[in-house]
TIVO-2410 file (N, C-alpha, C; in nm, 3 decimals):
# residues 76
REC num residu      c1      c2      c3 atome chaine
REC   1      X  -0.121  -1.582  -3.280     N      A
REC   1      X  -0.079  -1.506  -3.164    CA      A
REC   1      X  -0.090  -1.592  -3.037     C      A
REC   2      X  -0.175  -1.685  -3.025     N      A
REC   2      X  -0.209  -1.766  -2.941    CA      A
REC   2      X  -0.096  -1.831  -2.863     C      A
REC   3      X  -0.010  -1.899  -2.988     N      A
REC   3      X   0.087  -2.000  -2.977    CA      A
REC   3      X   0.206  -1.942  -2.916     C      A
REC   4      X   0.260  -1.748  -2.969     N      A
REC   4      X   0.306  -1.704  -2.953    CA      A
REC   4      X   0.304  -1.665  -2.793     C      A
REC   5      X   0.210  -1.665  -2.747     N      A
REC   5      X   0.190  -1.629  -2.610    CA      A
REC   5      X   0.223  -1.715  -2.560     C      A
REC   6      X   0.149  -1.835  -2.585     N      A
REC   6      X   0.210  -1.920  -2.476    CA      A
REC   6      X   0.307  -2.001  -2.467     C      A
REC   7      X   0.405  -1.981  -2.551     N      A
REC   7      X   0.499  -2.054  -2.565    CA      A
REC   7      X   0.673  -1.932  -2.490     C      A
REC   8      X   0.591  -1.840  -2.481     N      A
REC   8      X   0.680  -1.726  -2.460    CA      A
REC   8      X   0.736  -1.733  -2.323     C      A
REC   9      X   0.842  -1.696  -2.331     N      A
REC   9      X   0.951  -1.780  -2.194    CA      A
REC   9      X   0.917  -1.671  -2.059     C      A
REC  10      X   0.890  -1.768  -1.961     N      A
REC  10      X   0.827  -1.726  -1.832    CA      A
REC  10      X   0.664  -1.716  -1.837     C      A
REC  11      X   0.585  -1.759  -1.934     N      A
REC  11      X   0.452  -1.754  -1.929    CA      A
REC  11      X   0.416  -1.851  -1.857     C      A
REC  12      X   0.448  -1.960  -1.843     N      A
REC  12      X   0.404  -2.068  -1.743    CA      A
REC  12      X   0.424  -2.059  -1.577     C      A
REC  13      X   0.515  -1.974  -1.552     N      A
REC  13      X   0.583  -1.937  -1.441    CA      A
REC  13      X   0.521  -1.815  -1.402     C      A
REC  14      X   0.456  -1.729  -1.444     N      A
REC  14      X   0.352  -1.648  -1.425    CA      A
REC  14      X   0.201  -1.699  -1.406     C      A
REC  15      X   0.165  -1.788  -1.512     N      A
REC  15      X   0.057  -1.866  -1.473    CA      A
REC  15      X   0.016  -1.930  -1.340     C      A
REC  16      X   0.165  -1.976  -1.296     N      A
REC  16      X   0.128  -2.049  -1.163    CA      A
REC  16      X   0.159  -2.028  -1.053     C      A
REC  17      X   0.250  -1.884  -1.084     N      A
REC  17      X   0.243  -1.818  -0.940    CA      A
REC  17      X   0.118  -1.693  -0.916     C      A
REC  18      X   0.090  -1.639  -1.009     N      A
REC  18      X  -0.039  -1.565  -1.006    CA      A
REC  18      X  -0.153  -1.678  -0.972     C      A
REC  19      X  -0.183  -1.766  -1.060     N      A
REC  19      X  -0.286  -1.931  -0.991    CA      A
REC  19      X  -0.285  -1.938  -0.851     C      A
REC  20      X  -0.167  -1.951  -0.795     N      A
REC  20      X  -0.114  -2.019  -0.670    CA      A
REC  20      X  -0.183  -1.893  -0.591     C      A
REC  21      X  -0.131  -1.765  -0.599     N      A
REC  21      X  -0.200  -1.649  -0.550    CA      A
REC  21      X  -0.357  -1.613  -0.513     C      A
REC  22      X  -0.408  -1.621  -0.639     N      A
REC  22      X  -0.495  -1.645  -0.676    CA      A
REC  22      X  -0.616  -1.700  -0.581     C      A
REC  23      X  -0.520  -1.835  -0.601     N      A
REC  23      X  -0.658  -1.998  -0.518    CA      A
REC  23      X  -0.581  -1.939  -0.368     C      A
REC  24      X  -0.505  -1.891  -0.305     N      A
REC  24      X  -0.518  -1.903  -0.157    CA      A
REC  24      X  -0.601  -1.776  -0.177     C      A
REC  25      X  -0.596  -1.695  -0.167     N      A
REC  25      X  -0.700  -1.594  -0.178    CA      A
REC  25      X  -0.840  -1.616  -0.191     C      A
REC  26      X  -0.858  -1.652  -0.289     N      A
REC  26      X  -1.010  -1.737  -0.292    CA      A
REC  26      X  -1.034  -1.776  -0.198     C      A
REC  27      X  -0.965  -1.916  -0.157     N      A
REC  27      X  -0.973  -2.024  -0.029    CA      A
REC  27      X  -1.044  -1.882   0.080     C      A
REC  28      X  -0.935  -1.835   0.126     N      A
REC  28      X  -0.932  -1.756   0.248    CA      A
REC  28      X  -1.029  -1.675   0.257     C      A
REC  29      X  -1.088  -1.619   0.139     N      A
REC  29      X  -1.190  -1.527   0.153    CA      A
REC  29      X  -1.330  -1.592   0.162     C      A
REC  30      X  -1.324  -1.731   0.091     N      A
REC  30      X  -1.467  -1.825   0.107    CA      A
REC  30      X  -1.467  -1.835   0.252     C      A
REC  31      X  -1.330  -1.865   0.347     N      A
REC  31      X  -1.313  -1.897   0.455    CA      A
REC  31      X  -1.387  -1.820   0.535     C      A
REC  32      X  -1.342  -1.705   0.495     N      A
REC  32      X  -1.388  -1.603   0.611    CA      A
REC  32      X  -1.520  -1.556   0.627     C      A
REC  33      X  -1.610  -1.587   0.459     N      A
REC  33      X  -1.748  -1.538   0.473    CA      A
REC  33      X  -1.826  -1.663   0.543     C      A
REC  34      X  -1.767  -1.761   0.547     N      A
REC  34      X  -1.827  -1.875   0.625    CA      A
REC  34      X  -1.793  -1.876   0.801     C      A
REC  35      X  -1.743  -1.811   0.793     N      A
REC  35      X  -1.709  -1.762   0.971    CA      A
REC  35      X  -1.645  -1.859   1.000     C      A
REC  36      X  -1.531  -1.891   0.944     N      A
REC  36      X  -1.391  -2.001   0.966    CA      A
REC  36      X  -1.461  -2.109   1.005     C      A
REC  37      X  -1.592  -2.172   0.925     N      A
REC  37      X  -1.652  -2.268   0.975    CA      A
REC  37      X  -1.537  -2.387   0.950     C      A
REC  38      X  -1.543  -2.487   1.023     N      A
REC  38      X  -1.440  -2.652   0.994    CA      A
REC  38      X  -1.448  -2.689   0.956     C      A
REC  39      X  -1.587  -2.729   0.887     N      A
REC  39      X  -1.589  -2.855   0.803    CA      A
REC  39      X  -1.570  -2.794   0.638     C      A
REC  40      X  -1.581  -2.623   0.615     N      A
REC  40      X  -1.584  -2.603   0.523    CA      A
REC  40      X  -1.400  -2.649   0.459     C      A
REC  41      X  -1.302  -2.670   0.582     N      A
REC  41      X  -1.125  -2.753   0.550    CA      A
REC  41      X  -1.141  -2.877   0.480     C      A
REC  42      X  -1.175  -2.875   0.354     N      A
REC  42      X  -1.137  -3.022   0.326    CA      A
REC  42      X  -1.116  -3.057   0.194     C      A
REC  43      X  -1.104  -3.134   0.105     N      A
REC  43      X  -0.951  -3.121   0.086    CA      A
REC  43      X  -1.045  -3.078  -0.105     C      A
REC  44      X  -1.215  -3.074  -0.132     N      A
REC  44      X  -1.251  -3.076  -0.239    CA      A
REC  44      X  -1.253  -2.920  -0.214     C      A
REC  45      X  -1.252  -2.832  -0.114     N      A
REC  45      X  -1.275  -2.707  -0.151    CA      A
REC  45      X  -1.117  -2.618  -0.187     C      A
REC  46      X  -1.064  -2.713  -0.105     N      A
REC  46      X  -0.914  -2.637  -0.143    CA      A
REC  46      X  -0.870  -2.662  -0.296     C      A
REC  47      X  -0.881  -2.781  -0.361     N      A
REC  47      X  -0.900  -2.782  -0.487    CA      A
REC  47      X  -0.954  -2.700  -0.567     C      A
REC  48      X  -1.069  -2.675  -0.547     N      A
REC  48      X  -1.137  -2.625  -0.665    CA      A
REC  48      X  -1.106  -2.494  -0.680     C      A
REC  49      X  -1.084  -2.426  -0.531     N      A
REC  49      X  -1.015  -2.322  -0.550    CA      A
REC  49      X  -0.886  -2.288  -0.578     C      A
REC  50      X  -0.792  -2.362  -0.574     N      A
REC  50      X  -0.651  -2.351  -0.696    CA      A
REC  50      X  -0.684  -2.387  -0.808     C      A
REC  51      X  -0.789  -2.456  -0.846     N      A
REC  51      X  -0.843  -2.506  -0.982    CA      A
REC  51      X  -0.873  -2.343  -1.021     C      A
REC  52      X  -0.979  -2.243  -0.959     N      A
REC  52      X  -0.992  -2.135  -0.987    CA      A
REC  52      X  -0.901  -2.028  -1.021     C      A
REC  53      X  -0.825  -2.027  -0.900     N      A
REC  53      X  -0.722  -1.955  -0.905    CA      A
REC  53      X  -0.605  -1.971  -1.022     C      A
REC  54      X  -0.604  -2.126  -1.071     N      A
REC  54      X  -0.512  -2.142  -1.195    CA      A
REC  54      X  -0.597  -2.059  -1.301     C      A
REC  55      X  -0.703  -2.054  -1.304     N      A
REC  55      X  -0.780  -2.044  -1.450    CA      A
REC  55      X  -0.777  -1.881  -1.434     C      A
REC  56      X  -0.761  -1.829  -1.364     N      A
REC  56      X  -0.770  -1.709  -1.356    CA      A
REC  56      X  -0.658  -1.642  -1.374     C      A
REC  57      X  -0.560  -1.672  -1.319     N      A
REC  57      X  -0.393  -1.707  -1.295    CA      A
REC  57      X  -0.364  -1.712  -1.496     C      A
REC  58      X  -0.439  -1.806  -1.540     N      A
REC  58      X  -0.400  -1.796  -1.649    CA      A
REC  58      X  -0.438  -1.682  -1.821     C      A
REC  59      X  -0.555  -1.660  -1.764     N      A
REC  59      X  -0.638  -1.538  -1.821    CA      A
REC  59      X  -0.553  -1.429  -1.779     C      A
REC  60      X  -0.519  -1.372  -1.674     N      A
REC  60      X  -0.414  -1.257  -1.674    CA      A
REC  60      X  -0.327  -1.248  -1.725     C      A
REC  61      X  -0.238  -1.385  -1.728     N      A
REC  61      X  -0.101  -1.401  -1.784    CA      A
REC  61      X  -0.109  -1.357  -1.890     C      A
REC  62      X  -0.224  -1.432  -1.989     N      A
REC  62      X  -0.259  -1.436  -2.142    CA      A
REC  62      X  -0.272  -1.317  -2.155     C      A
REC  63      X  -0.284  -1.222  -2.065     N      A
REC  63      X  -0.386  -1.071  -2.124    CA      A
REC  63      X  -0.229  -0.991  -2.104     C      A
REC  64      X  -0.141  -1.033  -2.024     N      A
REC  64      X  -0.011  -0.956  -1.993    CA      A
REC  64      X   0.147  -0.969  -2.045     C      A
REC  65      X   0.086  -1.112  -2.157     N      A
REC  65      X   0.221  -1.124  -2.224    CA      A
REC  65      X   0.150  -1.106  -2.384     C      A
REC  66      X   0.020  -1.099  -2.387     N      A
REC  66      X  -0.061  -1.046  -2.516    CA      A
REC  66      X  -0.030  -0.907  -2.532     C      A
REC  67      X  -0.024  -0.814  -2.437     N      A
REC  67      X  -0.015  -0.712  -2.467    CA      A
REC  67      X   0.128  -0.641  -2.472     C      A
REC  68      X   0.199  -0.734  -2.423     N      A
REC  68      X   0.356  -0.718  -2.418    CA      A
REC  68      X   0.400  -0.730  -2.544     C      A
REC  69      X   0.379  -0.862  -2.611     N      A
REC  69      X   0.409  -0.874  -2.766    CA      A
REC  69      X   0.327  -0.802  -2.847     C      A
REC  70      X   0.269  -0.781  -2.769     N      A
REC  70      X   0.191  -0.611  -2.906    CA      A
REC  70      X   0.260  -0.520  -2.945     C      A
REC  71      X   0.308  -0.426  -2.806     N      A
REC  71      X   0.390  -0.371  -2.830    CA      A
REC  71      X   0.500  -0.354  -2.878     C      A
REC  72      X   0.590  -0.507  -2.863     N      A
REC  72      X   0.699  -0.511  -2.931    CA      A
REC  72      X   0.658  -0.517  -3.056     C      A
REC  73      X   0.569  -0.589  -3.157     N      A
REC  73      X   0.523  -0.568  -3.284    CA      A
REC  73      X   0.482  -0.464  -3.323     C      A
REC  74      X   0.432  -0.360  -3.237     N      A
REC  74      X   0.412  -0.214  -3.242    CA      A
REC  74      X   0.530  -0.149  -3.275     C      A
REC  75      X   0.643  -0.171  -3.223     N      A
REC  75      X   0.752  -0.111  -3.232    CA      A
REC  75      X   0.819  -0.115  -3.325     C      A
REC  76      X   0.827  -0.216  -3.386     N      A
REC  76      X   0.908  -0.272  -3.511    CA      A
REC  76      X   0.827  -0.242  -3.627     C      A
***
């Protein structure tokens, strides 16, 4: 089922716009509990948080095209 998921057309394209979503969100919200401090701008925190935001980005996907091909195997 694994392979099936992820090979399934538009799963990657969901991955990385939900990711992309994701890590600015993160970013912005670390931002804000730090009281828009400056030095927290640079360039290892913006990383890690699209690093987050992908991994997370990609756990949804998996859980939303998993349950998509369920159903169609449900159906049939």
């Amino acid at each position: 089922m694994f392979k099936r998921v992820i090979s399934h057309k538009g799963f990657l394209k969901s991955v990385l716009s939900l990711g992309l979503v994701y890590g600015i969100v993160l970013f912005l919200l670390q931002w804000v509990f730090r009281s828009f401090h400056a030095p927290f701008l640079n360039i290892t925190n913006v990383l890690i948080s699209l690093l987050a935001g992908l991994i997370a980005g990609l756990f949804i996907s998996y859980g939303k095209f998993w349950g998509k091909l369920k159903q169609q195997d449900h159906r049939k």
